[in-house]
N, C-alpha and C positions, 0 to 999 in steps of 0.2 A: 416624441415618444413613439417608438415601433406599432404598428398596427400589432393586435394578438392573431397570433398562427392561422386561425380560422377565418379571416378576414383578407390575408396577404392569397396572393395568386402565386402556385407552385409554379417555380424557377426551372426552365427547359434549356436543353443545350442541344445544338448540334455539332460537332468538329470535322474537318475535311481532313483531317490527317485519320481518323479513321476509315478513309475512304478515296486509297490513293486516284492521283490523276497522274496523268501527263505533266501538268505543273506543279506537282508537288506540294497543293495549296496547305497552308498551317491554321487557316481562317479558323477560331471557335466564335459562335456567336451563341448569347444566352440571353435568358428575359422571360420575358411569361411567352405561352405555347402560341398566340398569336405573333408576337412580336419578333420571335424566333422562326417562325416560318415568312414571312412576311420579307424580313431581312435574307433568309437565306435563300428564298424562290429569287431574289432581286443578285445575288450573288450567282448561283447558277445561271442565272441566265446572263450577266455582264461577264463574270469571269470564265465559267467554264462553257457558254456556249450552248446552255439546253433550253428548248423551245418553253415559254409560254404557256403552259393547259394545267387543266385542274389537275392532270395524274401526275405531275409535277410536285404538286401543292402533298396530295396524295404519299407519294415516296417518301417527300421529305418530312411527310410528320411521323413516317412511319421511322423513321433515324431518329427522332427526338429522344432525348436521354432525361431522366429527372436528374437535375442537382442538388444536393444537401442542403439545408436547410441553413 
């Protein structure tokens, strides 16, 4: 049985195709707003090459998208 609405943690995305690179990344990743940053700070820095720091952490929450329910 589904958690009721008030109880589930709103579903966060971020996509790299909105945000072209050099390598053309297609990566979405989603999940709750920690799990989405968390995964994507660990992507930018394996696939695209960006240091390590909080302003990191920072930018990329600021890309976070709400998705539907």
């Amino acid at each position: 049985m589904p958690a009721p609405a008030q109880a589930r943690s709103a579903r966060k995305s971020i996509d790299c195709r909105r945000y072209p690179s050099e390598k053309g990344c297609t990566l979405k990743i989603s999940g709750t707003e920690e799990e989405v940053l968390d995964a994507a700070s660990a992507h930018a820095i394996a696939a695209h090459g960006h240091a390590d720091t909080p302003e990191l952490r920072n930018e990329l929450r600021a890309l976070l998208t709400s998705e539907p329910e």
